[in-house]
Wavefront OBJ file of the C-alpha trace (Angstrom):
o trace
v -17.317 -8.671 -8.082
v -13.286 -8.193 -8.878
v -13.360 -5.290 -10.314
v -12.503 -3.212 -7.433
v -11.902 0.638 -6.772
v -8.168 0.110 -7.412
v -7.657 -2.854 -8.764
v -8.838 -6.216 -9.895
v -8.946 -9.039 -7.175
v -10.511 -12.596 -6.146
v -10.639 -15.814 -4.756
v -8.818 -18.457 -7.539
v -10.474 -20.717 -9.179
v -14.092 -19.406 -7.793
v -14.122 -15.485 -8.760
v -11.138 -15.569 -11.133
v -9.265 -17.659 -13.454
v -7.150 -18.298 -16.382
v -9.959 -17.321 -18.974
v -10.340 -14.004 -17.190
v -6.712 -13.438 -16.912
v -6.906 -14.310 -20.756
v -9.166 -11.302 -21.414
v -7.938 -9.122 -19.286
v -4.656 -9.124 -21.202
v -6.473 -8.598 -24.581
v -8.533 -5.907 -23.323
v -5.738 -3.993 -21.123
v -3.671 -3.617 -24.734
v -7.169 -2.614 -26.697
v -7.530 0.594 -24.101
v -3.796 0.810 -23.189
v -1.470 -0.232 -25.790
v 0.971 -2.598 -27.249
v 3.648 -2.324 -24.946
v 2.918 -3.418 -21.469
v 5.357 -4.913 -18.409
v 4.263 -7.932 -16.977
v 4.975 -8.778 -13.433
v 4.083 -11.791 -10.738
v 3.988 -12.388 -6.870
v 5.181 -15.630 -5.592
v 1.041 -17.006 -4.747
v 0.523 -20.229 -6.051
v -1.770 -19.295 -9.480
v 0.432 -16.584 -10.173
v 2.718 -18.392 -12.672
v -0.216 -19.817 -14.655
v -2.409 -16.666 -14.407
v 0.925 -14.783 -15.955
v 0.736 -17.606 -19.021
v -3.156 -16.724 -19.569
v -2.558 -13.225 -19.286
v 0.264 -13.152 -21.271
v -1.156 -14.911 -24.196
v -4.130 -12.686 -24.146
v -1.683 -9.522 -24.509
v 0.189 -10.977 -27.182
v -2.838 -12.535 -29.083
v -3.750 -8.900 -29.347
v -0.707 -8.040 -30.712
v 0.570 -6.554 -27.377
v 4.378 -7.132 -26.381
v 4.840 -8.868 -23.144
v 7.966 -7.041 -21.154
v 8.065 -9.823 -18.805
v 10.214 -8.883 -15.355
v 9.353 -12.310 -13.534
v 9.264 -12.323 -10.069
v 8.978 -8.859 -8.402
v 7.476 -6.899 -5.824
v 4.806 -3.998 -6.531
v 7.799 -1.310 -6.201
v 9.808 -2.926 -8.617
v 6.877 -2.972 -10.841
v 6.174 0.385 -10.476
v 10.233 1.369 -11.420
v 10.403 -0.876 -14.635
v 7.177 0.704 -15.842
v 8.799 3.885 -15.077
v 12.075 3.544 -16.957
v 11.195 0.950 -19.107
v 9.578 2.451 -22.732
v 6.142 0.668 -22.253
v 2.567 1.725 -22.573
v 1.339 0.359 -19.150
v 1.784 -2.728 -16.847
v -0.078 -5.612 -15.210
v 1.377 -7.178 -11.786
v -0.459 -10.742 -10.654
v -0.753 -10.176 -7.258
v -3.600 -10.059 -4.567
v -1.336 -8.120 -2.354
v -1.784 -8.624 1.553
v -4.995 -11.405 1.111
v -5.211 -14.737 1.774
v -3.113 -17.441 -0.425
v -6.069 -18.619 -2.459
v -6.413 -14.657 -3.074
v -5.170 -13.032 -6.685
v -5.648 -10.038 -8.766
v -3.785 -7.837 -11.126
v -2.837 -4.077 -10.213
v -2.528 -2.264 -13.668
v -0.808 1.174 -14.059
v -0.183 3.733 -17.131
v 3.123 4.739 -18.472
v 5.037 6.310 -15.832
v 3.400 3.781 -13.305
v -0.116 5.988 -13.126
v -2.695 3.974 -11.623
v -5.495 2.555 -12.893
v -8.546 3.228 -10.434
v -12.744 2.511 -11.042
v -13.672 5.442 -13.128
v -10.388 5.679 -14.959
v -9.166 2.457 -16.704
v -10.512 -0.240 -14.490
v -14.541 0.361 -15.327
v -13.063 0.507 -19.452
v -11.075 -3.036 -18.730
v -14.461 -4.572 -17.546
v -16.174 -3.504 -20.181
v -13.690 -4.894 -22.691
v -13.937 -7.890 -21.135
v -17.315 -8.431 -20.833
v -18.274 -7.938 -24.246
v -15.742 -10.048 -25.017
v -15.370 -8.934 -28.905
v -12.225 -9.263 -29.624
v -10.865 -8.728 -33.057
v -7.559 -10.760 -34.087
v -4.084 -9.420 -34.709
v -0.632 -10.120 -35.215
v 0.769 -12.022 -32.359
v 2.680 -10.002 -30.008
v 6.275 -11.035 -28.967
v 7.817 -11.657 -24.935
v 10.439 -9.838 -24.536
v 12.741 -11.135 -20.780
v 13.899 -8.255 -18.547
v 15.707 -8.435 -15.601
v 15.320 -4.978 -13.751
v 16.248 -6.418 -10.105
v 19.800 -5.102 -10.082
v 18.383 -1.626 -11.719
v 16.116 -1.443 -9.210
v 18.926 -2.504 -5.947
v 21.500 0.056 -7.276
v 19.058 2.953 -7.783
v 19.643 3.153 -3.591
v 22.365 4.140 -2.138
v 22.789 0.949 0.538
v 25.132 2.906 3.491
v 26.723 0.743 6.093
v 25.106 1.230 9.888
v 25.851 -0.812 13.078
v 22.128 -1.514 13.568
v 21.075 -4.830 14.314
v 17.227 -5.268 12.210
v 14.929 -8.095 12.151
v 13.043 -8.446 8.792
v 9.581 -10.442 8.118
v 8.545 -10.757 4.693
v 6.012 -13.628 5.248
v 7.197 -16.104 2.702
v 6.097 -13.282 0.159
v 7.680 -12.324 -2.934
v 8.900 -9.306 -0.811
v 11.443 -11.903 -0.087
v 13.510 -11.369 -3.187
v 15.391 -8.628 -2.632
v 15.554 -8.347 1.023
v 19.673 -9.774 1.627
v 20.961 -7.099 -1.030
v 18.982 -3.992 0.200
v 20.079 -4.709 3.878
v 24.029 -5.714 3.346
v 24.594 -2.688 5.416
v 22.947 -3.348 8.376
v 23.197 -6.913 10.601
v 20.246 -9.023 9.052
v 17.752 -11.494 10.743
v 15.055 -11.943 8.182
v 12.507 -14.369 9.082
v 10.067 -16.636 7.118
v 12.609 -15.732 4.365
v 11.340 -19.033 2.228
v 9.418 -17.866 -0.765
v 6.241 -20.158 -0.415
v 2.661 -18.660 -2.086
v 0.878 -20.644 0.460
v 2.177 -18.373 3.053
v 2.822 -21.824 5.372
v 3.684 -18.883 8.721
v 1.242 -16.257 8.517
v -0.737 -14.613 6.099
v 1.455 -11.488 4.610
v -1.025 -8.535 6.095
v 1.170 -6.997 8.566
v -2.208 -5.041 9.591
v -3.418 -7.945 11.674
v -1.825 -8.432 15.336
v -1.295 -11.854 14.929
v 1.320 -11.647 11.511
v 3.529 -9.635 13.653
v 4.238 -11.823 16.501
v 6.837 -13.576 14.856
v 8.376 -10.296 14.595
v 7.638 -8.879 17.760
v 9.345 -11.815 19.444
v 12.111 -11.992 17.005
v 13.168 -8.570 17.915
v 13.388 -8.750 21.452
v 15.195 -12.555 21.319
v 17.864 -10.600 19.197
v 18.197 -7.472 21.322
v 17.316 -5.699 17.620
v 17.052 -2.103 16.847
v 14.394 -2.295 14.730
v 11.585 -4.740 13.151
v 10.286 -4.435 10.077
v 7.086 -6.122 8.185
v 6.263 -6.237 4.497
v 3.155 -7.048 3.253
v 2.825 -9.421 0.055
v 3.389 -7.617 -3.011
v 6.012 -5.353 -0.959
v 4.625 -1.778 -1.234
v 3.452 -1.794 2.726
v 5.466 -1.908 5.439
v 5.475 -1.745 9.421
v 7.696 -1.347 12.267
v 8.721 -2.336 15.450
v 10.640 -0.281 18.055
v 13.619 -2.202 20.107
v 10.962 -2.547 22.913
v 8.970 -4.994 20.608
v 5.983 -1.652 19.884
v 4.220 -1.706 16.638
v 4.865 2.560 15.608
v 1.628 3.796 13.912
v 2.660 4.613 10.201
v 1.264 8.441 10.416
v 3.799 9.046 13.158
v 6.632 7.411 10.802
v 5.189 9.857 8.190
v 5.822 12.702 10.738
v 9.158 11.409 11.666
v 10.050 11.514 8.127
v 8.665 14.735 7.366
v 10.603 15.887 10.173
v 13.828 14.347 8.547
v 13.539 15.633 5.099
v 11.716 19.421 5.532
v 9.910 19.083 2.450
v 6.118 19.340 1.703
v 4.614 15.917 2.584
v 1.001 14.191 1.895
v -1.033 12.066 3.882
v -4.067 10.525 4.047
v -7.599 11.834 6.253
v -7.096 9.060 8.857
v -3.511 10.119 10.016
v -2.545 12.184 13.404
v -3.071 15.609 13.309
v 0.486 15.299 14.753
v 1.796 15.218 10.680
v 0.250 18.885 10.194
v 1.812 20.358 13.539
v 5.528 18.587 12.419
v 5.830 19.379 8.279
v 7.234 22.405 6.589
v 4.044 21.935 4.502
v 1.587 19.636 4.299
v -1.971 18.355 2.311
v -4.709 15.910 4.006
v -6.141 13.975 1.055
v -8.277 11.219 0.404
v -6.898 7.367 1.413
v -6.525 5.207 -2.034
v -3.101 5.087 -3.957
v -4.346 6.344 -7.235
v -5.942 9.275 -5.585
v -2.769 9.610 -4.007
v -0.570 9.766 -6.632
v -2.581 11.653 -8.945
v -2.317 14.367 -5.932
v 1.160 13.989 -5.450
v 1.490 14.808 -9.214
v -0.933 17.716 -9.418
v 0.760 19.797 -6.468
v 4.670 18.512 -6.862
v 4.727 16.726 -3.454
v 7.875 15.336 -2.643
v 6.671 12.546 0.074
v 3.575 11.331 1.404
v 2.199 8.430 2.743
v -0.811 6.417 4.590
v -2.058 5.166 7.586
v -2.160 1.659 6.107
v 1.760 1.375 6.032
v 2.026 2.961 2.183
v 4.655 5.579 1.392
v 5.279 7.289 -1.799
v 7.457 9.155 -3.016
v 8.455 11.282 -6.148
v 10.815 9.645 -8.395
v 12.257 11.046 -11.216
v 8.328 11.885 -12.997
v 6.668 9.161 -11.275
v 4.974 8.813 -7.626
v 5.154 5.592 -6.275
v 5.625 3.661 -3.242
v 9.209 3.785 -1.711
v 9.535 1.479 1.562
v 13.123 1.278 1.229
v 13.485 5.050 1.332
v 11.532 5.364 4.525
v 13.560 2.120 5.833
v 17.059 4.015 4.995
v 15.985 7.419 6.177
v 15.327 5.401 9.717
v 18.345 4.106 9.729
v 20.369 7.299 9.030
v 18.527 8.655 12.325
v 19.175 5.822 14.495
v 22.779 5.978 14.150
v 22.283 8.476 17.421
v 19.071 7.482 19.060
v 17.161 4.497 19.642
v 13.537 4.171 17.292
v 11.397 4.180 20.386
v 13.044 7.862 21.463
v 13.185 9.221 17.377
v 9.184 8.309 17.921
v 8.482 9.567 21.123
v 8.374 13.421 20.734
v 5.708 12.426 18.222
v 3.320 10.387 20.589
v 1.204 13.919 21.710
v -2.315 12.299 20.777
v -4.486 9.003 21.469
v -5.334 7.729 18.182
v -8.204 5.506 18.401
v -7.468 3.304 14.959
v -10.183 2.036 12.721
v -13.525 1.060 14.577
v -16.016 -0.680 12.612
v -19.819 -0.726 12.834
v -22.236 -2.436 10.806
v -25.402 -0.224 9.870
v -27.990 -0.634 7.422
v -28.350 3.346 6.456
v -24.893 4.745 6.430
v -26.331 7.856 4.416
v -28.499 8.491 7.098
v -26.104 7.945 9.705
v -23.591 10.349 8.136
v -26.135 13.117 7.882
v -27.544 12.659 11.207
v -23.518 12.775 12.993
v -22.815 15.724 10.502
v -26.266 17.759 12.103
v -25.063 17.051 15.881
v -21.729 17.844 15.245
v -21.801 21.316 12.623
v -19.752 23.270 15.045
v -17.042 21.556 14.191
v -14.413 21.725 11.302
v -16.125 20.138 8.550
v -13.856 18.396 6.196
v -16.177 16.046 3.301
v -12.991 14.970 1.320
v -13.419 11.450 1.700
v -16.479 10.159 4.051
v -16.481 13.081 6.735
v -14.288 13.978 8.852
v -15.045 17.014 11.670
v -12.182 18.470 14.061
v -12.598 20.119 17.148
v -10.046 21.957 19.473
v -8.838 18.759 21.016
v -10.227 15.593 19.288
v -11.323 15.005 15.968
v -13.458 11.997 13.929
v -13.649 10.283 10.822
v -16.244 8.164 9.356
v -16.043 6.721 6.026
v -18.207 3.968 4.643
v -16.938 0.840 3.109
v -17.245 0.186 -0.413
v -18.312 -3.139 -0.399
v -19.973 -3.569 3.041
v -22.975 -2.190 5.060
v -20.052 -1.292 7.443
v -19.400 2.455 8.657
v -15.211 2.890 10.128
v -14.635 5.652 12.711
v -11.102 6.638 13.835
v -11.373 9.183 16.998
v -8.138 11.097 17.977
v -8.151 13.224 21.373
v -5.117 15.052 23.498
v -6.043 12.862 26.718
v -7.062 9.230 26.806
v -10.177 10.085 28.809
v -11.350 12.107 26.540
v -10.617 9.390 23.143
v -12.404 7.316 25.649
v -15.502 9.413 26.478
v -15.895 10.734 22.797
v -15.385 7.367 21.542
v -18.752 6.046 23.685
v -20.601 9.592 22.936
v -20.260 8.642 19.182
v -21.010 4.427 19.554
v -24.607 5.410 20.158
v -25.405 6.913 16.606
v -24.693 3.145 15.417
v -26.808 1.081 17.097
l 1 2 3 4 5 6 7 8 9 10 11 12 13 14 15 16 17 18 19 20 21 22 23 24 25 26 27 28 29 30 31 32 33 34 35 36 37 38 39 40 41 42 43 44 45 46 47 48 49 50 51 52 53 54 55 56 57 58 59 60 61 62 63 64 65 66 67 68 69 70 71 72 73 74 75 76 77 78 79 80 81 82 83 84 85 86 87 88 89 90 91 92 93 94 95 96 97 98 99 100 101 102 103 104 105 106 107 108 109 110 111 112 113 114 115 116 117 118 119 120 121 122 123 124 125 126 127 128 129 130 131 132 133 134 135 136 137 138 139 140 141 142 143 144 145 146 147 148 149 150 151 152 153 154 155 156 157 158 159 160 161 162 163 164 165 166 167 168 169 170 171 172 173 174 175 176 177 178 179 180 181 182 183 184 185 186 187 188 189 190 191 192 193 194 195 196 197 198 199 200 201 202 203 204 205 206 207 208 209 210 211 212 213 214 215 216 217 218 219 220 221 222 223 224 225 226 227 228 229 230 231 232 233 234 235 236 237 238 239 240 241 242 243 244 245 246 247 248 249 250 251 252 253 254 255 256 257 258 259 260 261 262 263 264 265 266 267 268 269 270 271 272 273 274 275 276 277 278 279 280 281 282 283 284 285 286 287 288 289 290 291 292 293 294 295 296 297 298 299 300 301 302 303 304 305 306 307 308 309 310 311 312 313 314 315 316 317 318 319 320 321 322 323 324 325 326 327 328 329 330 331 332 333 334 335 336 337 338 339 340 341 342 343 344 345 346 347 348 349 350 351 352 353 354 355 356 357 358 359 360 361 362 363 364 365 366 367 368 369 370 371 372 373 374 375 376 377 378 379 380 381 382 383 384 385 386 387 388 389 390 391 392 393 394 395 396 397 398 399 400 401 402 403 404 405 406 407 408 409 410 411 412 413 414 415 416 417 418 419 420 421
């Protein structure tokens, strides 16, 4: 099954290939048009899962905008100001090297999700009834200096170590941090990912950073994943900082109405001007971002957005420069600590064969709570609050518990274990 909730991904060679790249391009220009961006990670099937793909776009009488190597950010701006129908990046993101996918977006880099666009692609491609046309023409376009001088790159006597994992995250990385004093680590692009795989989420892919900062006496360390639209950081004490308390820093910083996601501190609502809780997933996101004009918003998976011209997309180097601008007085581990107020469990995971049933049965013990069924359910109480969402593809229920005392994360975190078992 690659044809996920937001986009479509799988092992090479086993789940996905060069025919279905093939069709995907034909049917992405049947429901999208004949005008689409192409992009490409580094991973090792990327550049022959771009020739596939490509061919099927212009066999349909699509033209290719091809913008080579790039991360999913620089994707997302070339669809934005290029004058193109829609776009395809070959990537598989933060998986494994013999991972890949394709994450495909509207005009004005809109995401595709299940219901709208990615179901319709499957379909296409199933049926496989494709009707010839004129061939389609590949057009070259280099948007990487667009993209580096749409910042504003300020100089600051801050001393950062960056980790891009051998990713295509890579590319950019020595222009966008010529103010600062650079150490960036496994800098080599290499798809096999030879270091560690590029999922800063996993405690083991930032030890190389962790220990990089603190041999450097850095300010700050910071993580990409492996398409580039993630990122993580570490405090000069070698601490990993929680991305919903970076979202409240930042919404701190700028004073505008902010977004985040149903798994973030409750610490983000007590610190905005304004803010929404909404549903985790990008296109949901986005789509929300657009509907209510919010300026900023971001995830507890290391994903920030922001509003650019009349697109929403994901903006790590805008979080990365407001950081800097603050820690031109402070250090990162003192910007962050006013912030630290709750005990944030992170995501537990429990395997259960009824998840319905479990839901229903938490939701009847626990009604005298705040009920809140955006996305799973989540219920707050006066000084702790839960979440439990079930996984798409797995007979797996997560729970994230945040409390105002570590006792009490502790003793609500074994009152709710039982309810799984």
């Amino acid at each position: 099954m690659i044809f996920k909730a937001y986009d479509i991904r799988g092992i090479y060679g086993e789940q996905l290939n060069e025919d279905t790249a093939y069709k995907i391009g034909r049917a992405f220009v049947v429901y999208m048009g004949p005008k689409i961006v192409v992009a490409r990670d580094n991973r090792l099937s990327s550049d022959s899962l771009f020739e596939a793909l490509t061919r099927g776009i212009t066999d349909q009488g699509g033209d290719v905008y091809n913008i080579g190597l790039s991360t999913s950010p620089m994707f997302y701006y070339a669809v934005s100001n290029l004058d193109c129908d829609g776009g395809i990046i070959i990537t598989a993101s933060h998986n494994p090297p013999e991972y890949n996918g394709f994450k495909m977006v509207r005009n004005n880099a809109m995401p595709l999700s299940g219901e709208d666009g990615i179901d319709q692609i499957k379909k296409l491609v199933e049926e496989n009834n494709f009707i010839s046309s004129d061939k389609g023409s590949i057009y070259n376009k280099d948007i990487t200096s667009d993209y580096i001088n749409y910042f504003e790159i300020k100089k600051h006597n801050l001393r950062v170590v960056v980790d891009t994992a051998n990713s295509v995250s890579g590319l950019i990385v020595g222009k966008m941090f010529n103010g600062v004093q650079l150490f960036h680590i496994n800098s080599d692009l290499d798809g096999s990912f030879p270091n560690h795989e590029p999922n800063p989420l996993k405690e083991e892919n930032i030890k190389d950073l962790r220990e990089k900062v603190l041999e450097c006496n850095a300010d700050i360390g910071i993580s990409f994943d492996g398409d580039g639209d993630r990122v993580f950081f570490i405090d000069e004490n070698g601490e990993l900082i929680s991305s919903d308390l970076i979202i409240a820093l930042i919404a701190k910083l700028i004073d505008k109405k902010v977004l985040y996601d149903i798994r973030c501190s409750n610490i983000i609502r007590e610190t905005a001007r304004e803010s929404v809780m909404y549903r985790v997933g990008h296109s949901f996101i986005k789509q929300k971002m657009k509907d209510d004009d919010i300026f900023f918003g971001g995830e507890h998976s290391g994903h920030y957005y922001l509003k650019q011209g009349s697109s929403y997309y994901e903006s790590p180097y805008f979080v990365i420069y407001k950081l800097f601008e603050a820690m031109e007085g402070k250090k990162l581990s003192e910007l962050i600590a006013p912030f630290r107020k709750y005990y944030h469990s992170g995501e537990l995971n429990f395997e259960v064969k009824d998840k319905q049933s479990v839901l229903e049965e938490i939701e009847k013990r626990y009604s005298n709570g705040e009920i809140n069924k955006i996305d799973g359910i989540r219920i707050d109480f006066d000084d702790w609050w839960f979440l439990l969402r079930g996984s798409n593809t797995e007979p797996v229920l997560r729970l994230i518990v945040e409390a105002k005392s570590k006792e009490l994360l502790e003793d609500k975190i074994k009152e709710l274990v039982p309810f799984f078992s």
